[in-house]
N, C-alpha and C positions, 0 to 999 in steps of 0.2 A: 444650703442643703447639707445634713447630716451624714456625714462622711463615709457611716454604715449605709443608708439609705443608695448614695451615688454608687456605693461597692452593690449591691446586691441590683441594682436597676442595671448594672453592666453585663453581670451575670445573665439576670432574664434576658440581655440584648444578646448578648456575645455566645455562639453556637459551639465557641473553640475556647479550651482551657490547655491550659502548658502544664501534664504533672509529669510529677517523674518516681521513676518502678524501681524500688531499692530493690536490689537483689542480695542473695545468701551471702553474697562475696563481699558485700559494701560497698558494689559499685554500684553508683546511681545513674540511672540513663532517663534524664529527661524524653518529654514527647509530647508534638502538639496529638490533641486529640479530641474529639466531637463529643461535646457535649453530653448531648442525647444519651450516648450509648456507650460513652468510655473509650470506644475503640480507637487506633493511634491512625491518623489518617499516614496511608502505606508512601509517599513520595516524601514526604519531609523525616519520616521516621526512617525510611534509607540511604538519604542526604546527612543528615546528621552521623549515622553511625559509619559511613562512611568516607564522609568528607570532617566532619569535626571530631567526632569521640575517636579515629582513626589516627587523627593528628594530637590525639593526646592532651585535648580541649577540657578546661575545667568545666563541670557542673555550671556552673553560676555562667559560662561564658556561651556555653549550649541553648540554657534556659533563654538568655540575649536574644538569640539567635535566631528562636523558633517562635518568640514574640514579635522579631519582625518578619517571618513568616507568616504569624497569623493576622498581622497589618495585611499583607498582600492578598490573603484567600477571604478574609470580609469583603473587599475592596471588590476582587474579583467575583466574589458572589454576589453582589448589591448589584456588580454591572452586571450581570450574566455572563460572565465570561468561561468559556472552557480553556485552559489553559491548553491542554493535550490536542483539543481539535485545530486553535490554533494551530500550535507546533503540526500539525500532520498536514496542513494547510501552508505550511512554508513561512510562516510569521509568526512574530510575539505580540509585540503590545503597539498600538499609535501615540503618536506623542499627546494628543490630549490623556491618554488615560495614563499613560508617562507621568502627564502633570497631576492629576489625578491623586496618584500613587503617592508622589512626593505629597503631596499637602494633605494626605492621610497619616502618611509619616511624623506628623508635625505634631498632631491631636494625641494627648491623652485616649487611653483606651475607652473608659467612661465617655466621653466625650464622641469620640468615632464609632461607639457602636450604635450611639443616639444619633449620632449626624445619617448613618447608615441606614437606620432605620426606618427614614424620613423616605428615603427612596423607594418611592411604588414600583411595582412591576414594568411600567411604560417608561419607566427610568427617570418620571420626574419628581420633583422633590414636593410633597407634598406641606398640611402647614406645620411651621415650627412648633418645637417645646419651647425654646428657648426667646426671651421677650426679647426684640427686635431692636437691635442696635446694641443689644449687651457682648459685653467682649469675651472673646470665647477664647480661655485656657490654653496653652501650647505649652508643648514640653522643649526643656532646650532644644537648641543649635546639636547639639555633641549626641544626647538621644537620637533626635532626628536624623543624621547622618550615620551610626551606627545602624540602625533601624533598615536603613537605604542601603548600603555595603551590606549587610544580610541578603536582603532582597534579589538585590543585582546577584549576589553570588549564588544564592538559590536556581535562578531562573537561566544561569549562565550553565549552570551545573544538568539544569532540564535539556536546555537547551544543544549540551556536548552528547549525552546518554541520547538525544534523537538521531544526531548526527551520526553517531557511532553506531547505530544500529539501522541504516542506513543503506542501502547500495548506491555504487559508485552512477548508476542507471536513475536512480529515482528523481522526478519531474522538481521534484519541489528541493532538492538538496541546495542547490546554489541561492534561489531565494531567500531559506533560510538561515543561509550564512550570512546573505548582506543584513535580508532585516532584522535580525535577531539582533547582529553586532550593532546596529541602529539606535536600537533600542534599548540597549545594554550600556551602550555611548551617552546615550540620554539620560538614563537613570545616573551615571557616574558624575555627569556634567551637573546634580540636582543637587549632587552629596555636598553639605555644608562644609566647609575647609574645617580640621582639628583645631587650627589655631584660627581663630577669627579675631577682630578686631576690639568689638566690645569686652571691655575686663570689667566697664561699672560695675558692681555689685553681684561681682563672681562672691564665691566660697572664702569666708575670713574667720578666723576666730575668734574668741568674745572677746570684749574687753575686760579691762581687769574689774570694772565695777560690776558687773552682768560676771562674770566670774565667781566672785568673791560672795555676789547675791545667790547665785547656783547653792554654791557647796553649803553656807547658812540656811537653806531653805531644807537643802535634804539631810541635815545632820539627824541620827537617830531621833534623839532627845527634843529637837525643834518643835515647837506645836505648829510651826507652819508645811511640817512633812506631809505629803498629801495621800500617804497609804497607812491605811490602818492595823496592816499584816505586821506583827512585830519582825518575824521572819523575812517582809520586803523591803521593808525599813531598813535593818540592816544588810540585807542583800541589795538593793536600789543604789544607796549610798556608798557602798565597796564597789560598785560598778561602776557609777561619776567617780569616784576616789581613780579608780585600776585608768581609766581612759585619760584621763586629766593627766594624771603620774608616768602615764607610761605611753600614750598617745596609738592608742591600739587600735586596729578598726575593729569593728563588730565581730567578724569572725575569726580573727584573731584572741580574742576574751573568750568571745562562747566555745572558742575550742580546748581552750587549756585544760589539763585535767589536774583532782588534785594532788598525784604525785609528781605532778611536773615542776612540782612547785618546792624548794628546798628552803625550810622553816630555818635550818641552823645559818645558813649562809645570804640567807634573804635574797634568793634568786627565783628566777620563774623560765623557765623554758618556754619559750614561742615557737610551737612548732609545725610542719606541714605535715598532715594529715588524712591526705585523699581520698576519697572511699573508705576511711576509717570503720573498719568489719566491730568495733564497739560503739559505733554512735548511730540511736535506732534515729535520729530527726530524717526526715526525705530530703529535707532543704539544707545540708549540712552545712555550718556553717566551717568556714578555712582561711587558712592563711594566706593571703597573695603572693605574699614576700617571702624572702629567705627565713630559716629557721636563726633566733639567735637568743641569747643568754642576758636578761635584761637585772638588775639589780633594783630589789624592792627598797623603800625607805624602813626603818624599823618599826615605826607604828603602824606602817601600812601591813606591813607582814604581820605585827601582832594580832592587828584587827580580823585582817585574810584567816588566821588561824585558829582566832575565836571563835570564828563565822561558822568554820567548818565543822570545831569540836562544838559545837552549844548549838547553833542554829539551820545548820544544813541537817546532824545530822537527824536530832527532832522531827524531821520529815520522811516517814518509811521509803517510800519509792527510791531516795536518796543513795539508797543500798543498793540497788541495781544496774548502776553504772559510775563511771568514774570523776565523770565531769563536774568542776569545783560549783557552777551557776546552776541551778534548780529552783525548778516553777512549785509556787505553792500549791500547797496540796495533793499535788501526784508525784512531784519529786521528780520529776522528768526531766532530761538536759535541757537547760535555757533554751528558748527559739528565739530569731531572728525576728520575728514578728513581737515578741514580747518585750525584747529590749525597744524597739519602736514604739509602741505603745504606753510604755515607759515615759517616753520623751515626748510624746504628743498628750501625755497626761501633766508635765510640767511644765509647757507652752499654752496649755490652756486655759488651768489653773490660775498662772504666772505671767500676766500679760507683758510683766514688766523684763520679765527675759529677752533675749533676740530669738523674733519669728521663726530662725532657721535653726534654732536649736535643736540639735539632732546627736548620735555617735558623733559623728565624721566632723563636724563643728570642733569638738573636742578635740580632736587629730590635731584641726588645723591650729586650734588652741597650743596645743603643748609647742609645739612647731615654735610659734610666735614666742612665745615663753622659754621657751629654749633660748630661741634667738636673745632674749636679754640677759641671762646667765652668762649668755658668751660673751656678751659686750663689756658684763660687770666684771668677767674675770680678764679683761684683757687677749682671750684668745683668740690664734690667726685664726684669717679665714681658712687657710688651707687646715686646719687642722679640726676647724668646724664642719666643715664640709663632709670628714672623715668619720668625727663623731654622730652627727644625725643621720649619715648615711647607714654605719650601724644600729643605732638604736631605732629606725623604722626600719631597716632589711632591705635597704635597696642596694643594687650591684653597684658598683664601685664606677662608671661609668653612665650613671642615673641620673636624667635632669626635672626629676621630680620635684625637688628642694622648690624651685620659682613657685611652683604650685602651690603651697605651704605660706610662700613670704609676702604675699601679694601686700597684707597691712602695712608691714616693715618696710617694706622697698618705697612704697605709697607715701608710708612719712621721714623715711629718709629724705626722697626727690621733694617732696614739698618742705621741707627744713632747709633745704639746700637754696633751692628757689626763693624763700624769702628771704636768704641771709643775702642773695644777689638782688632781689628788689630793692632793701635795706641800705646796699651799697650804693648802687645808681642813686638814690633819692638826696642822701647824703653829699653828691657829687654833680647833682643839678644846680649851676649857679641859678635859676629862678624858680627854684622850692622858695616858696612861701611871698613871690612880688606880684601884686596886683598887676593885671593886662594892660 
């Protein structure tokens, strides 16, 4: 199914969308909110502002947050459930619907609002969309478990504000302390562990042939570039170049602006930007990490600075903000959905690329790449450690790095491994005598 098609079939299913309300100030305040009618549903838009945006919670971590909220209010709407008559009723949820919960958590959103929608009013599941026996999409372990800690915290958060408003008198107080905590218990005991077991075919970066095939395919001048904009041409291409080079997430790039960027010194400022009162995107995109001072190659700045005087600024809209990345034709700051797009146009194109080609591929790319500069140059680890630590912005105490090396460590342990298979074979006096 075409990938537009599954988005807008979610839409017609799903009652509840997550936007969020720039305000004059630049601060963006996500909110889940009904479809229908725009308006913020009033319990998770009080949850949030004051149990997350209170605590100083990034955009991007809100938005998380209130999409596994709206896992829960499908859920509970498909079954019938009132959440509030519950709670006034001295209980939350029974462990079937516990389980329920979790293996709704598990489904792509497309996916659960189809599954959901299967449910009649008698609460039985009527017949499938889906041809019988085909395997049905999940999103990781690590979604799914965030998804559920949302949840839990949501319902624990309902569940305090009943209590608290409460008299020390009322019938149903102690009920709802045991079964809430029950249930709460339950949902915790569902949350998939951070670290799990399976690493097959976690997150790695390309290899160097699928590399080397990348940056030849998107050079300007290529006839195998797949955008006909001369303007994306060379915008697309300084974009693989900027992530490759400098190992940037997404919004990290989309945030830079172009005075952040110093031509004589070949530097680029990476910096954090929250609520940035000049950047009109809703979804803005930002820096996770620490702000730091990254060093351009010189062709790369040459290129970066042609981009800007010749091809950015050709685009009117260009003018109206600061930011170095701009969408053809309105000149508008890059959106996170564009650089995506991007990438899912040169995976499609490109079969011969890896499937999971994305930004973040790239991160884990340079990472890897990194890693072998450091081997060629002889340097410690400790002092490796120190440098990647910089040059991604993690605190000095960061065990992020493992997450980065999974290739490297993969073919260190497997080079090691056969040089002791190698030996033992060598040392079998009946290598090679007939039984």
């Amino acid at each position: 199914m075409d990938l537009r098609t599954t988005s807008e079939m979610s839409k017609q299913l799903n009652p509840y969308a997550v936007k969020t309300v720039l305000m004059r100030s630049g601060e963006r305040l996500p909110m889940l909110c009904a479809r229908a009618t725009g308006a913020p549903l009033f319990q998770p838009a009080l949850w949030s502002l004051t149990e997350l945006r209170a605590r100083n919670r990034s955009t991007s971590t809100i938005q998380q947050a209130l999409r596994g909220v709206m896992v829960l209010q499908l859920t509970l709407d498909k079954q019938a459930i009132d959440i509030h008559a519950r709670l006034d009723e001295g209980r939350l949820l029974t462990l079937g619907e516990v389980e329920l919960l979790s293996g709704a958590c598990k489904l792509p959103l497309e996916v659960l609002c189809d599954r959901l929608s299967l449910i009649n009013e008698s609460g039985t599941v009527s017949a499938p969309r889906v041809r019988t026996g085909a395997r049905v999409a999940q999103v990781d372990a690590l979604t799914a478990g965030i998804r559920l800690r949302y949840i839990r915290d949501y319902l624990a958060w309902l569940v305090t504000d009943r209590l608290l408003r409460m008299g020390s008198q009322t019938p149903t107080l102690a009920s709802l302390q045991s079964l809430a905590g029950a249930a709460l218990g339950a949902i915790t005991a569902r949350i998939p562990p951070s670290t799990g077991r399976t690493v097959v075919g976690q997150r790695e970066g390309l290899s160097k042939e699928c590399r080397e095939r990348l940056i030849s395919i998107i050079e300007p001048e290529s006839p195998e570039n797949p955008w006909p904009n001369e303007h994306a041409r060379r915008r697309n291409y300084l974009v693989v170049r900027w992530l490759l080079s400098l190992g940037l997430r997404r919004g990290e790039l989309l945030g830079v602006k172009v005075n952040d960027i110093n031509f004589a010194s070949h530097e680029v400022l990476i910096p954090r930007r929250a609520d940035d009162q000049e950047d009109p995107r809703r979804n803005q995109p930002n820096a996770k990490t620490h702000d730091r001072l990254l060093a351009l190659d010189a062709d790369l700045a040459a290129l970066t600075r042609e981009y800007v005087l010749k091809y950015r600024r050709a685009i009117p809209g260009a003018k109206r903000h600061p930011f170095l990345w701009v969408a053809n034709g309105t000149g508008a700051p890059l959106s996170l959905q564009a650089v995506n797009k991007m990438f899912v146009s040169l995976r499609r194109k490109f079969l011969e690329l890896s499937s999971k080609l994305s930004p973040h591929i790239l991160r884990h790319t340079w990472n890897e790449w990194f890693s072998e500069q450091m081997d060629e140059s002889n340097t410690s680890e400790e002092m490796e450690q120190k440098m990647r630590t910089q040059q991604m912005g993690w605190s000095d105490d960061s065990k992020m790095a493992a997450t980065y090396l999974r290739r490297r460590i993969r073919t260190a342990a497997n080079k090691a491994s056969l040089q002791m298979q190698q030996k033992l074979r060598k040392r079998d006096p009946n290598q090679g005598q007939g039984e």
